[in-house]
N, C-alpha and C positions, 0 to 999 in steps of 0.2 A: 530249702533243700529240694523242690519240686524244681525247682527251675534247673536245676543240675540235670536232676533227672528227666526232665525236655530237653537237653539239649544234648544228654548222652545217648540217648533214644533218637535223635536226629542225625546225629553224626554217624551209629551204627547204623542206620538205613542211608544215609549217606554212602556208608562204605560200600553196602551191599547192592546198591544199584550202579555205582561204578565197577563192581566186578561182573554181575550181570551184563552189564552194556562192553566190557571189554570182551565177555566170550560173543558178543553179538557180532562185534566188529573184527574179532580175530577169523573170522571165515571171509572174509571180504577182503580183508587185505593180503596183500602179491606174497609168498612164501622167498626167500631168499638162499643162497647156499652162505652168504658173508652176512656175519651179523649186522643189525639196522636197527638204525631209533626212528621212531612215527613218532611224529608230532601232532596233536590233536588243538586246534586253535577253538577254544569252548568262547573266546569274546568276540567273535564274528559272528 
């Protein structure tokens, strides 16, 4: 059962540092008036 619980403790800080880094990067990216998808290439 501990292993469960490593990886659900990983995956919750998982989430939490991907939401952190999106308010990082939403002030850097160009504001638009038409909706727009960013695409973020994490394997380069």
């Amino acid at each position: 059962m501990e292993k469960a619980a490593y990886a659900y403790d990983a995956v919750k800080n998982s989430r939490l540092i991907t939401e952190y880094t999106m308010g990082l990067l939403q002030s850097i990216l160009p504001r638009s008036n038409a909706p727009t998808i960013t695409v973020f290439n994490t394997l380069n």
